[in-house]
C-alpha positions in Angstrom: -14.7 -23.7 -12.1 -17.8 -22.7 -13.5 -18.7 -23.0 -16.9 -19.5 -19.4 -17.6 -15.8 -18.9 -17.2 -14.6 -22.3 -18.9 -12.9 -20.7 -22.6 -12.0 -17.2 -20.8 -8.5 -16.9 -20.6 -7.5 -16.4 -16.8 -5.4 -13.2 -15.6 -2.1 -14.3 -14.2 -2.2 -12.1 -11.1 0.6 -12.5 -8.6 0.3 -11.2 -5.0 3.9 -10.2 -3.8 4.7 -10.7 -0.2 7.0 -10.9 2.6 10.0 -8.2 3.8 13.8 -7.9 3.0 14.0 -6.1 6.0 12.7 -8.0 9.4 10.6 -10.8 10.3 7.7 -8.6 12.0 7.2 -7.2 8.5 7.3 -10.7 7.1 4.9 -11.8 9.5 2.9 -8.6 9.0 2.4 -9.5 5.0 2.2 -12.9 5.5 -0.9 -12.4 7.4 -2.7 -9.9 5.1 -1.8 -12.0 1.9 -3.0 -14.9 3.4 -6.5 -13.1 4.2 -6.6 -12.3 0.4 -6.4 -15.9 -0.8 -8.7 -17.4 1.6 -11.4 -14.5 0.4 -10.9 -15.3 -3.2 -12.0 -18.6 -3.5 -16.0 -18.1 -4.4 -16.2 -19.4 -8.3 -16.2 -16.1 -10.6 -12.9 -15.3 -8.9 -11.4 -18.9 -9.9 -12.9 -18.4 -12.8 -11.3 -15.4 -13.6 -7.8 -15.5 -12.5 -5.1 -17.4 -11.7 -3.2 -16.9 -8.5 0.5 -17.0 -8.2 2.4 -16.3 -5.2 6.2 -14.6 -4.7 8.1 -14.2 -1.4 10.2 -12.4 -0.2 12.2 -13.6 3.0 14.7 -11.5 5.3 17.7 -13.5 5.7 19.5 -12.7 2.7 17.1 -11.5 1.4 15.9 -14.8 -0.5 12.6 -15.8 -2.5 10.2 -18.6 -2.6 7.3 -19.7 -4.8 4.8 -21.6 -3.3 1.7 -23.3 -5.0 -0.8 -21.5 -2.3 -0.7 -19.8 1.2 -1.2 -21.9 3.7 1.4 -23.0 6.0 1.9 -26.2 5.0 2.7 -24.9 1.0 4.8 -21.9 1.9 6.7 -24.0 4.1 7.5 -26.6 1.4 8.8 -24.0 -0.9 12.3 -24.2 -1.5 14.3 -20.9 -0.6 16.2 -19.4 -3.9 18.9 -16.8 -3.8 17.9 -13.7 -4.1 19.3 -13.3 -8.0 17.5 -16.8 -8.7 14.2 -15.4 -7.4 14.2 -12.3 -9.7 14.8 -14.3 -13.0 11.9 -16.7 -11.2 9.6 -14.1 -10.7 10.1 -12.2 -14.1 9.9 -15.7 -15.7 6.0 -16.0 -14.0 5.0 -13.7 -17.2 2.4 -12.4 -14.5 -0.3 -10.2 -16.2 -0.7 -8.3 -13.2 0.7 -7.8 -9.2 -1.4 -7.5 -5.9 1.4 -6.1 -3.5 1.5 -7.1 -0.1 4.7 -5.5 1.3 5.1 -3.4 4.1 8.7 -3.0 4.7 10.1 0.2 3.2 12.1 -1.8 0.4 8.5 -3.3 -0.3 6.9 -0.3 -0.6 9.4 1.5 -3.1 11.9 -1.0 -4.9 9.8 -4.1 -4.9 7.0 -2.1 -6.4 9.3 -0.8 -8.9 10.8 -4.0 -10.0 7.5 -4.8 -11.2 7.5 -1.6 -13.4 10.9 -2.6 -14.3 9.5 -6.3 -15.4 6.4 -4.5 -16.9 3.7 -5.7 -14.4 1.7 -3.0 -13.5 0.6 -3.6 -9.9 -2.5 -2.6 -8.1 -2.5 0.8 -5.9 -0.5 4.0 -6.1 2.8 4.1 -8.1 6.3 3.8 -6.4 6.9 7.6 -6.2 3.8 8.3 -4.0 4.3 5.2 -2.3 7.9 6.5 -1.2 7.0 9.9 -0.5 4.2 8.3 1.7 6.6 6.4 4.0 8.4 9.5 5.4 5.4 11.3 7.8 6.7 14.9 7.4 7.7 15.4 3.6 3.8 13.8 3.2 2.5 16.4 5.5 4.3 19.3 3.7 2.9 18.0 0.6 -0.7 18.2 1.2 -0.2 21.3 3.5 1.2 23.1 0.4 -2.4 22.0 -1.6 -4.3 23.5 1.4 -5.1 20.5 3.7 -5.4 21.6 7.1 -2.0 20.0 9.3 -0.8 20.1 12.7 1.8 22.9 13.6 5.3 20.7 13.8 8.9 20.2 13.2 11.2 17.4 12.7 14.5 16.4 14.7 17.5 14.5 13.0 19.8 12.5 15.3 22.8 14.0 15.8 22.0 17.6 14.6 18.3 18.8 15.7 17.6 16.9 19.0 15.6 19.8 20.9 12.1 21.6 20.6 10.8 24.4 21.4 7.3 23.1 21.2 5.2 23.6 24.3 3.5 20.5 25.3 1.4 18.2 25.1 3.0 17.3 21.7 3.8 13.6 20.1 7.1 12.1 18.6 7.0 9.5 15.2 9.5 8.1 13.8 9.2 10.0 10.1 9.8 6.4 8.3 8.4 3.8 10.2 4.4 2.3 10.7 1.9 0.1 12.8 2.7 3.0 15.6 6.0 1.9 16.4 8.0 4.4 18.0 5.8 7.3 18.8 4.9 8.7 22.2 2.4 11.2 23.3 4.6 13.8 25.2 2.7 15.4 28.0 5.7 17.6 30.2 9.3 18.1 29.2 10.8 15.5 31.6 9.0 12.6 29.4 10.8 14.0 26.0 14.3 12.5 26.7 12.9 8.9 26.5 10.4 9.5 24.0 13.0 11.1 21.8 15.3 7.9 21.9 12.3 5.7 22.0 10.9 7.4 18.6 15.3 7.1 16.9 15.4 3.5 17.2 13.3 3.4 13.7 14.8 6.4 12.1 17.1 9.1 12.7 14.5 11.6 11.9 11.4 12.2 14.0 8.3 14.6 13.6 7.8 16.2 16.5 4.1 17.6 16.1 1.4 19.6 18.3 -1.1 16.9 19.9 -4.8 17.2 19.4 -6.5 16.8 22.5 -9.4 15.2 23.2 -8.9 13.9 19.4 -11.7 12.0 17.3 -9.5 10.0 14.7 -11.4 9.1 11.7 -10.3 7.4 8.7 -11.1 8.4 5.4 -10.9 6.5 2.0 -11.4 7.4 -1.7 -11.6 5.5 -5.3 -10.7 6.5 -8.8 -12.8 6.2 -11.8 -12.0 5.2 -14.6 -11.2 8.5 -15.8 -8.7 8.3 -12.7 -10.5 10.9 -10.8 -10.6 10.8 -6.9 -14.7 10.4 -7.5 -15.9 7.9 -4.5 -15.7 8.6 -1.0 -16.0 4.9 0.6 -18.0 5.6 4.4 -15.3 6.5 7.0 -14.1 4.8 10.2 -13.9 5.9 13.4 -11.0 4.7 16.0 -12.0 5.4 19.3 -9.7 6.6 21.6 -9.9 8.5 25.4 -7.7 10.5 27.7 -6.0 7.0 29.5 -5.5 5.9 25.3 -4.9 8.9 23.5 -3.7 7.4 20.4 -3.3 3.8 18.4 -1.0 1.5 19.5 0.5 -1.5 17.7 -1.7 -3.9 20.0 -4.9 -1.7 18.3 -3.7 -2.9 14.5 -2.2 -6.7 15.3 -2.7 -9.2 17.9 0.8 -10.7 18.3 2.4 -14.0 19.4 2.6 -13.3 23.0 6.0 -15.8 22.8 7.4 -14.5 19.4 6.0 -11.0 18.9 4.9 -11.5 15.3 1.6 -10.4 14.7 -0.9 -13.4 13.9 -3.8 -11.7 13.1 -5.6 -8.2 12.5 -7.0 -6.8 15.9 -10.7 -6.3 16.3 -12.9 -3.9 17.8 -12.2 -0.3 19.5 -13.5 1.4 15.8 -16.9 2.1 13.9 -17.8 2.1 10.1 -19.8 3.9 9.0 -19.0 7.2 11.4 -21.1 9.0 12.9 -20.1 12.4 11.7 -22.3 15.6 10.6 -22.0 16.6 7.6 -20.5 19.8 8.2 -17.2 17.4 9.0 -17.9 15.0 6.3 -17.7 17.6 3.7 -14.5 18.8 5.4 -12.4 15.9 5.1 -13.8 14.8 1.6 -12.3 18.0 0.2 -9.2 17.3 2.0 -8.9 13.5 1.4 -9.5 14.6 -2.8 -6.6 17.4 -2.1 -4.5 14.7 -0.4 -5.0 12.0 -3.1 -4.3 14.3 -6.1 -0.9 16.3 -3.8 0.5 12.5 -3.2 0.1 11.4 -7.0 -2.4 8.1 -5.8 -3.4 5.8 -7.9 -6.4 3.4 -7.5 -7.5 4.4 -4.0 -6.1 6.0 -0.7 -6.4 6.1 2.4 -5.8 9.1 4.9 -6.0 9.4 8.7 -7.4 12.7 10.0 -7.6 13.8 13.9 -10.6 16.2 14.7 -10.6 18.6 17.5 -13.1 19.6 19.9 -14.3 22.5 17.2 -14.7 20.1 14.5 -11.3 21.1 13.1 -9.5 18.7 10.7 -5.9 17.8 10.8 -3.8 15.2 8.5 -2.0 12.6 10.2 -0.7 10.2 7.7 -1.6 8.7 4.6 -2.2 4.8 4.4 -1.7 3.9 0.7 -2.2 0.5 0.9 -4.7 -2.2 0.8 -4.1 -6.3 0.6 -7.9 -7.0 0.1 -8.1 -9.4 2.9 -11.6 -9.4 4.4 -11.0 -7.2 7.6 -8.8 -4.4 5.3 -10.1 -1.1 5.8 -10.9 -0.7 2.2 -12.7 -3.6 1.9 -14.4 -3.0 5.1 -15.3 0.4 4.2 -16.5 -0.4 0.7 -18.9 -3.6 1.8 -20.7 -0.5 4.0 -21.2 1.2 0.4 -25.1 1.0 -0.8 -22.9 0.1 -4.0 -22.8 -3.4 -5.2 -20.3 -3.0 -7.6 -18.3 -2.1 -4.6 -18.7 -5.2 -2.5 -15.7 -7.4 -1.8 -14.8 -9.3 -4.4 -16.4 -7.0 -7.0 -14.4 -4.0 -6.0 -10.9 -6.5 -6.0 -12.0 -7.5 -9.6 -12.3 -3.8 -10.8 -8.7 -2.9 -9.2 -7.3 -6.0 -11.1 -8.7 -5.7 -14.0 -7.8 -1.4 -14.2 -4.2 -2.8 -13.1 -4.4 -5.0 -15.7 -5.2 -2.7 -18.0 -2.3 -0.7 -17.8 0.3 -3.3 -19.1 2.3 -2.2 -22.4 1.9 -3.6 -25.5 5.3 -4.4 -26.9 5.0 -2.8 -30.6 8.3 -3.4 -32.3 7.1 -0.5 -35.3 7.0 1.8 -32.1 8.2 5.1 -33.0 11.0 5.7 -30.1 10.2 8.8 -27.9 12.7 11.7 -28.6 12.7 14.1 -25.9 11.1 14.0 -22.0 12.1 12.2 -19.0 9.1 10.3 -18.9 7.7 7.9 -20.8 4.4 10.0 -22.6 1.6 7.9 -24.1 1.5 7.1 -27.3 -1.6 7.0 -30.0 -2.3 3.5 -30.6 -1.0 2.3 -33.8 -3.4 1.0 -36.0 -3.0 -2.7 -36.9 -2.7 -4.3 -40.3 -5.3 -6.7 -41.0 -2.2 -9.4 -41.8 -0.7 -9.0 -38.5 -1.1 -12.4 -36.3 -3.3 -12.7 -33.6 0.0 -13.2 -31.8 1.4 -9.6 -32.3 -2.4 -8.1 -31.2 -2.4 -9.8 -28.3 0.9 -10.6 -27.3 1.3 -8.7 -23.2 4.9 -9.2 -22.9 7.7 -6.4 -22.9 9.0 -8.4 -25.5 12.6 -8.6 -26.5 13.7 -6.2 -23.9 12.0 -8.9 -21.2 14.7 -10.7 -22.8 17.8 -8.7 -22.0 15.9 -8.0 -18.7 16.3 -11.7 -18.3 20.2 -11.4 -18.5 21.1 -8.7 -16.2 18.8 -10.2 -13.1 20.2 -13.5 -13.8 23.7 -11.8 -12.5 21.8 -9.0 -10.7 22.3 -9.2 -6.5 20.0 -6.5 -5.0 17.2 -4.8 -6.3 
């Protein structure tokens, strides 16, 4: 550790992994989180922070804590019940979260147990995370604050399970990612198979015009610190063609060709920066700043568009979701920036340290909030020159972390 950094008190940061839900997703995290830590081990990042590390395991679910990432440490961690591992993990006293789950439980409850425990996490707040994981309520969001979307419909198992679309259209599972599930319908007798294909990850399915030849660009924006969508990061291009007319699971993860879990990110088949006009460019800026503000992001996002033959823009998806490993797209997109200050780790530092930021003081003097359903900020209170040093800087939720304590010592599921 260098010495610049010797009597600076290090952020507890803890980067939250795994999946309650299936070992792909596990794998999936595992892999990303892993990236992180082995990219933040130059000296100002030791210097500054200090890692810890929660996971979260299917069977059960259950937890661990291991000292680091690599295989032989999270292999050594002893697995806890899953009611052990919450009073573990709210016992870290973490300053901050780095979330690395994928799963839909990760997304939305794990997030939100960090609220509950009062660690603000890095990225967009559970609400826009949740309403991101479902592909059609997303794209009637941002449709309704004028970005431009694909004409579509969904189908429910059970109830809606025709179209009246007129091919060449494509079917996606409306909750599910990493392209699993979704076929590129090009005549009627292909729909049947595509349809069942596109239900085994969730009993509703968009079922939404295809773009043909299609361009599929990727486009990323930052906050301020006035929490403005201000930065447009340089955009990536996927490139695709009439024999591989959209991304496929191989395209994001190279898997175990024995086990199926992915190993690693996939490479190539993309270009950053894009080379787009800047007739487009200005296109889907506006529409990525519409999309951010629509979904309630936080931090940063990340939206896929498909372009048309005119130069058209449609929303596909949005991506809100970063682990800061050297090949994520955000961290690939920023080191392209003419920005230093947006050069990986500098950019990770920024996002901690605004994270950070946002953690509550616990003020017992307080006044209580009378009316809203939200919390609403408070002016800070302004401190008597006899309080302790303990009660100006003390982080914690305080007492309530306390009775929090109780209830997730008996508490089952999140």
């Amino acid at each position: 550790m260098g010495s610049s950094h010797s009597s600076q008190k290090k952020v507890r940061v803890v980067h939250l992994l795994g999946s309650a839900t299936s070992a792909y997703y596990e794998g999936v995290s595992t892999t990303l989180a892993v990236g992180c830590e082995q990219a933040a081990q130059d000296e100002e990042t030791l210097g500054k922070y200090e890692f810890l590390y929660a996971v979260v395991h299917p069977e059960g679910p259950t937890w661990s804590f291991p000292k680091a990432l690599d295989e032989k440490s999270r292999k050594a961690a002893p697995r806890v019940p899953h009611e052990v591992g919450l009073k573990t993990l709210a016992d870290l006293n973490a300053d901050v979260c780095v979330p690395h789950m994928f799963c839909y439980p990760g997304m939305t409850s794990y997030r939100g147990l960090m609220d509950v425990l009062g660690v603000p996490f890095v990225g967009c707040p559970v609400d826009a995370m949740s309403l991101s994981t479902n592909k059609a309520q997303t794209k009637a969001v941002v449709a309704a604050a004028g970005v431009p979307v694909a004409p579509g419909e969904v189908l429910r198992r059970g109830e809606k399970e025709t179209t009246t679309m007129e091919t060449p259209f494509i079917l996606k599972p409306c909750c599910e990612d990493n392209s699993m599930g979704i076929t590129v319908v090009h005549n009627m007798n292909e729909f049947q198979s595509a349809l069942a294909e596109a239900f085994k990850f969730d009993s509703e399915v968009l079922c939404e015009k295809f773009i043909p030849p299609g361009r599929e660009i990727r486009m990323a924006v930052l906050e301020n610190d006035q929490g403005e969508p201000a930065t447009i990061l340089p955009c990536v291009e996927y490139f695709l063609s009439k024999d591989h007319p959209i991304r496929t699971p191989e395209d994001k993860y190279t898997n175990d060709k024995t086990t199926g879990m992915p190993v690693c990110m996939a490479s190539g088949g993309r270009q950053c920066p894009a080379d787009i006009d800047p007739v487009l460019q200005k296109k889907m800026e506006e529409a990525t700043r519409k999309a951010h503000k629509a979904l309630g992001c936080r931090d940063y996002s990340l939206f896929d568009f498909r372009v048309d033959e005119a130069g058209e823009i449609y929303f596909l998806e949005a991506c809100l979701y970063c682990s800061f490993s050297p090949r994520s797209v955000i961290v690939s997109m920023a080191n392209q920036a003419a920005d230093p200050s947006l050069q990986h780790p500098q950019l990770f530092h920024t996002l901690i340290n605004r994270a950070a930021a946002r953690k509550q003081v616990y003020d017992p003097l307080q006044v209580m909030q009378q009316f809203g359903m939200k919390a609403q900020p408070q002016p800070p209170r302004a401190q008597p020159a006899q309080e302790s040093d303990h009660h100006q800087n003390n982080n914690v939720v305080g007492t309530a972390r306390v009775a929090l304590g109780r209830v997730l010592s008996s508490a089952t599921a999140v």
